[in-house]
C-alpha positions as a printed Julia matrix, in Angstrom:
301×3 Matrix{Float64}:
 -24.3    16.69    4.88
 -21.44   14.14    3.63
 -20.68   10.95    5.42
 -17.22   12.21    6.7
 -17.02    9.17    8.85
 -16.75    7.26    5.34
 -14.02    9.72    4.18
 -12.3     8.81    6.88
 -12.35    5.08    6.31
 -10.8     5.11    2.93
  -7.99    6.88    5.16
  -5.1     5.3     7.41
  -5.51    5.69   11.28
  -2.06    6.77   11.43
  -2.69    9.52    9.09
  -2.93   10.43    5.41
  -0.27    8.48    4.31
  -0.11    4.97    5.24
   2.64    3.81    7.29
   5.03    1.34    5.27
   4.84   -1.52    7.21
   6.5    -4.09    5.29
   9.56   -3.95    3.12
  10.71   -7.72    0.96
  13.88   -7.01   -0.58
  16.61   -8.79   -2.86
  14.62   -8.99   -6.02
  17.62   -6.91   -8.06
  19.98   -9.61   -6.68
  22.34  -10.57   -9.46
  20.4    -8.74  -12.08
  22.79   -6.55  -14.04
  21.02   -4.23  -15.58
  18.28   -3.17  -13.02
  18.29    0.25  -13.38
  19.11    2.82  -10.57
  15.33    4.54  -10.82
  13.69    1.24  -10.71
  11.87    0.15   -7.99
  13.04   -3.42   -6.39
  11.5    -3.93   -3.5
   8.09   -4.86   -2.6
   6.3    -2.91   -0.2
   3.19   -3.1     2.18
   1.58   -0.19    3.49
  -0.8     0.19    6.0
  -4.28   -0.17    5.26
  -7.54    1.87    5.37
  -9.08    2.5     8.48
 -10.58   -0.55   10.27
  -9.1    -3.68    7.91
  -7.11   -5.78    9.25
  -4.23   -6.93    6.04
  -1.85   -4.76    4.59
  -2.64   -2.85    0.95
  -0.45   -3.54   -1.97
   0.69   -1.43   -5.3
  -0.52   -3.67   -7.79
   1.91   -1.97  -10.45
   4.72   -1.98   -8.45
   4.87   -5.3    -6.95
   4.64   -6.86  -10.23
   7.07   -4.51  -12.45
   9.47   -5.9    -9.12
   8.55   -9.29   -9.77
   8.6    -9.31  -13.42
  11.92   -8.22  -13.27
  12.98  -10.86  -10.98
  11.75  -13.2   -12.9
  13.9   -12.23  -16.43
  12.37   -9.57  -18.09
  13.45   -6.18  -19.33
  12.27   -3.49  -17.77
   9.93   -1.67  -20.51
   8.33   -5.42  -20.75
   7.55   -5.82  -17.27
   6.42   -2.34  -16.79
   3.78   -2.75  -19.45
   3.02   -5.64  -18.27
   2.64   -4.71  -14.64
   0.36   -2.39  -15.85
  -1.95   -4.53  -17.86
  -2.08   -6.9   -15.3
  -3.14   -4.35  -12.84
  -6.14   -3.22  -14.95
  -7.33   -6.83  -15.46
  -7.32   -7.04  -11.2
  -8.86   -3.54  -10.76
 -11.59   -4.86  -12.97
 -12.24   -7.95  -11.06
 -12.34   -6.04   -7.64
 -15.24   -3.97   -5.6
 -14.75   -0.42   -5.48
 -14.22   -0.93   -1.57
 -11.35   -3.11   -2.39
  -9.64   -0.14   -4.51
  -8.06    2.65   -2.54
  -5.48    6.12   -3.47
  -3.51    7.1    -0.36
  -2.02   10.71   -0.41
   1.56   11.14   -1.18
   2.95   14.08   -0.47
   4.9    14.35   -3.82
   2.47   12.71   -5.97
  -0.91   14.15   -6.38
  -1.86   10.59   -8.87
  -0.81    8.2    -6.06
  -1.31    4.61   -7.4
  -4.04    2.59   -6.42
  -3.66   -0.33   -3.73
  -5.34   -2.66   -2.96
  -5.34   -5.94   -0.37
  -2.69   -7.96   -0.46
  -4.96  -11.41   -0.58
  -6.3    -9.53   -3.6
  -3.03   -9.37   -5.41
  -1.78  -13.0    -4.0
  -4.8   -14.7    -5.05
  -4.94  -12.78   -8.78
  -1.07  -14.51   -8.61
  -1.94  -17.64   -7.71
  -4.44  -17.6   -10.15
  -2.46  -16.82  -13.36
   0.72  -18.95  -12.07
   2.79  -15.95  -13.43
   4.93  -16.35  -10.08
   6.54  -19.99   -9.21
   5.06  -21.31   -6.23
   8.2   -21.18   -3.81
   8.41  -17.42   -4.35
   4.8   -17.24   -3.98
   4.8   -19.19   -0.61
   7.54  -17.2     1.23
   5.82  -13.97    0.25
   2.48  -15.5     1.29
   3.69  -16.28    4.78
   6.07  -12.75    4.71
   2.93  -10.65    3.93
   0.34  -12.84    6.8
   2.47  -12.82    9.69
   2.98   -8.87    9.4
  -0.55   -8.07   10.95
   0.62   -9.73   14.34
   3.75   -8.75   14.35
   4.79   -4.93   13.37
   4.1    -2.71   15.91
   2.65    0.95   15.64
   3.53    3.37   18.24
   2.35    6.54   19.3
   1.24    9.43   21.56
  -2.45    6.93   21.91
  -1.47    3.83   22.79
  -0.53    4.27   26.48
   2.82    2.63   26.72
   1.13   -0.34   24.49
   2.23   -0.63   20.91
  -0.72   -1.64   18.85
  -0.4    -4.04   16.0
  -2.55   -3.97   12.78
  -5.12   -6.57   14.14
  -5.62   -3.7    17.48
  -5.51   -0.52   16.13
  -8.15    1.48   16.4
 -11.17    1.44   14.09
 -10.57    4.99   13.67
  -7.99    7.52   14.04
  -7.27    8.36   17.57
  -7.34   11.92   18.07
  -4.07   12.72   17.8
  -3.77   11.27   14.23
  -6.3    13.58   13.35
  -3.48   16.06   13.03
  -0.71   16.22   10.56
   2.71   17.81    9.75
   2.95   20.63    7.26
   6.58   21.56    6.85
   5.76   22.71    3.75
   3.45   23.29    0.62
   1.88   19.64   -0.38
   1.91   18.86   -3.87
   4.45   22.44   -3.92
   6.49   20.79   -7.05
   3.68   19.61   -9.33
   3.99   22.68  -11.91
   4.97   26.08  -10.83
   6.83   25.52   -7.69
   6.82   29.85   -7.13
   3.36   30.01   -7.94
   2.28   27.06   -6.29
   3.88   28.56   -3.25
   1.98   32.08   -3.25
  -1.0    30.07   -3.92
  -0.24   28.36   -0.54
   0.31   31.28    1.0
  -2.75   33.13    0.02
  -5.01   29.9     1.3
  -3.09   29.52    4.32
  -3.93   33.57    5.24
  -7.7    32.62    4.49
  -7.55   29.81    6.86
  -6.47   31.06    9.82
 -10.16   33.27    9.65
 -11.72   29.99    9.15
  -8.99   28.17   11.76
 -10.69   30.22   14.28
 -14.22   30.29   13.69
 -14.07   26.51   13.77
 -12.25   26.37   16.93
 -14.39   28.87   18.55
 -17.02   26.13   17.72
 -15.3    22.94   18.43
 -13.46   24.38   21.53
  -9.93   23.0    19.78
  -7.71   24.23   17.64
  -7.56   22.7    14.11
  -4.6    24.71   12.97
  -1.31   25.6    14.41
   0.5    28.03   12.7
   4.37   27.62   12.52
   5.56   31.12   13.76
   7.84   32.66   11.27
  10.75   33.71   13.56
  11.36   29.92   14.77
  13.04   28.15   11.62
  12.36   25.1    13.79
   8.9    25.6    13.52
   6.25   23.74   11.43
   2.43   23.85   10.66
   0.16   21.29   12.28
  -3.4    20.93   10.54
  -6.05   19.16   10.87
  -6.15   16.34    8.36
  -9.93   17.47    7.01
  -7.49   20.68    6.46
  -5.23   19.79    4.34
  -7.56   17.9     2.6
  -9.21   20.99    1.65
  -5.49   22.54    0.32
  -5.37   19.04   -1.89
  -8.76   20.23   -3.82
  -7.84   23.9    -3.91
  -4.32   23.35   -5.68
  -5.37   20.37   -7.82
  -9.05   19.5    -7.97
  -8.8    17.41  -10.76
  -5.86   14.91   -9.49
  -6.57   11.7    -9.07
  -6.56   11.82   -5.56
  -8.93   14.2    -4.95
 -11.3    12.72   -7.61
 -10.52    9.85   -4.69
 -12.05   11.82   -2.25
 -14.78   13.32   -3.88
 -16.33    9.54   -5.04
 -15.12    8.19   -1.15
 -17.29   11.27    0.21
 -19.97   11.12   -1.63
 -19.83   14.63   -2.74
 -21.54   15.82   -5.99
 -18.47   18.45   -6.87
 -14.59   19.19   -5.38
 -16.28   22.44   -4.4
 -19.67   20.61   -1.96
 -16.0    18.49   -0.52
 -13.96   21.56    0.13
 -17.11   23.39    1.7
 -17.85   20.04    3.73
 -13.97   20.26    5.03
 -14.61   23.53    6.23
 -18.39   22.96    8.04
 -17.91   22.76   11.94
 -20.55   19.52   11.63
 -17.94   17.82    9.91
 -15.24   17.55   12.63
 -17.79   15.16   14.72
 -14.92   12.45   15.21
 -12.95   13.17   18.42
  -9.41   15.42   17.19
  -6.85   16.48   19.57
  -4.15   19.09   18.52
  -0.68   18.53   19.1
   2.84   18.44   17.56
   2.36   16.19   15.05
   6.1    15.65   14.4
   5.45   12.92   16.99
   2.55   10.72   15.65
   1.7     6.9    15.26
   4.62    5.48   13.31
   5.25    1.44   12.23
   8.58   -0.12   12.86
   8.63   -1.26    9.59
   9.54   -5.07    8.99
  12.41   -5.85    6.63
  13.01   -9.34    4.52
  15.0   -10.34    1.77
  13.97  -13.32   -0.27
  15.6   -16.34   -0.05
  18.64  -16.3    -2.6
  17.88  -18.25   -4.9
  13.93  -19.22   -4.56
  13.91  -22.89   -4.17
């Protein structure tokens, strides 16, 4: 049997995608010709289960502050990207995470913020002002952004008190529609959907019968206002179906410990896999961050 309880802690608490917690701003400021499909703001997502700082694009953060700091675009995105490599190559594999996107089956990988700081620090690629107000931005956000949700009895967790592990209601997430539905064939990604979603409600209910909850909803056609609610394990198991060979699901096949994407998907679907405590519900309503927003100081001193 797989350790599912490790799956889980390469995963959020809040859900499958990490809450953005932290947005720093203002990097575009006065910058001409920033174009309108680059990013230019840094952001900081919630972590894996159980640690306590917030994860970091590597590739990202520094196209945004390469940019800043004077250089074209094509430059800094190459060398975003080499720099990236050079950290991933420095860091444990525990360090090194994919979080699902939605719209992007090869979601970036992230990794801790001291990671990133410290690999900055190191190369002096940054000048130290800028690097000391995004030092003390970045620290003071596990104390201070709250999560809230249908768990935390009236009291909104931060980052340094959430829960180890997903509370039961963030077990369950929103499907208003086909994940991953625009990667290729958008109509025959969509009858592909359908077709799985038929076989699962068979399997919906023979694990229910044997958990004694439900781990799928289904949205009843006639109600346009109605959505899907799965079980995250669930969806999971859609994510390997439509694209086995993503790079997020090659994620969760190493994270799991499972030999093939077909020993996962069968693992997603094995009643003694759905040990950790799951509650069904409307997951419209789930554990959301009020995200923090900061603009650098213009100009760095």
């Amino acid at each position: 049997m797989l350790d599912m309880t490790a799956l889980l802690r390469t995963q959020p608490v809040s859900g499958l995608s990490p809450q953005l917690m932290g947005i720093i701003d203002g990097f575009a400021h006065g910058i001409a010709d920033w174009l309108p499909y680059e990013p230019s703001s840094i952001w900081l997502l919630e972590p894996p289960a159980g640690q306590r700082e917030v994860f970091m694009d590597p590739v990202r953060t520094l196209s945004v502050l390469y940019r800043h700091l004077g250089q074209s675009a094509e430059t800094a995105s190459t060398r975003a990207r080499a720099d990236s490599q050079t950290l991933y190559a420095e860091l444990p594999a525990s360090d090194k995470t994919r979080f699902y996107d939605n719209m992007e089956p090869n979601s970036p990988l992230c990794v801790p913020a001291s990671a990133l700081l410290n690999f900055l620090n190191r190369t002096g690629a940054v000048p130290a002002a800028l690097m000391s107000f995004m030092g003390t931005t970045i620290n003071a956000i596990p104390a201070s952004v709250r999560f809230t949700g249908l768990d935390d009895h009236g009291v909104p967790w931060t980052l340094n008190s959430l829960p180890a592990l997903p509370p039961p209601t963030a077990m369950i997430e929103f499907v208003p529609a086909p994940a991953w539905e625009y990667q290729g064939d958008l109509e025959a990604n969509t009858r592909q959907f359908n077709a799985w979603r038929n076989r699962m409600r068979t399997i919906a209910a023979r694990l229910e019968q044997s958990l004694g909850e439900a781990v799928y909803r289904f949205a009843k056609p006639s109600i346009d206002t109605d959505d899907d609610n799965v079980h995250r394990f669930l969806l999971l198991h859609w994510l390997c179906s439509l694209l086995p060979q993503s790079d997020y699901v090659r994620f969760l096949v190493d994270a799991s410990g499972a030999a093939t994407v077909d020993a996962l998907k069968r693992a997603l679907i094995d009643p003694a896999s759905y040990a950790h405590p799951f509650k069904m519900h409307d997951a419209f309503f789930g554990v959301n961050a009020c995200t923090s927003r900061t603009d650098i100081p213009n100009p760095v001193a």
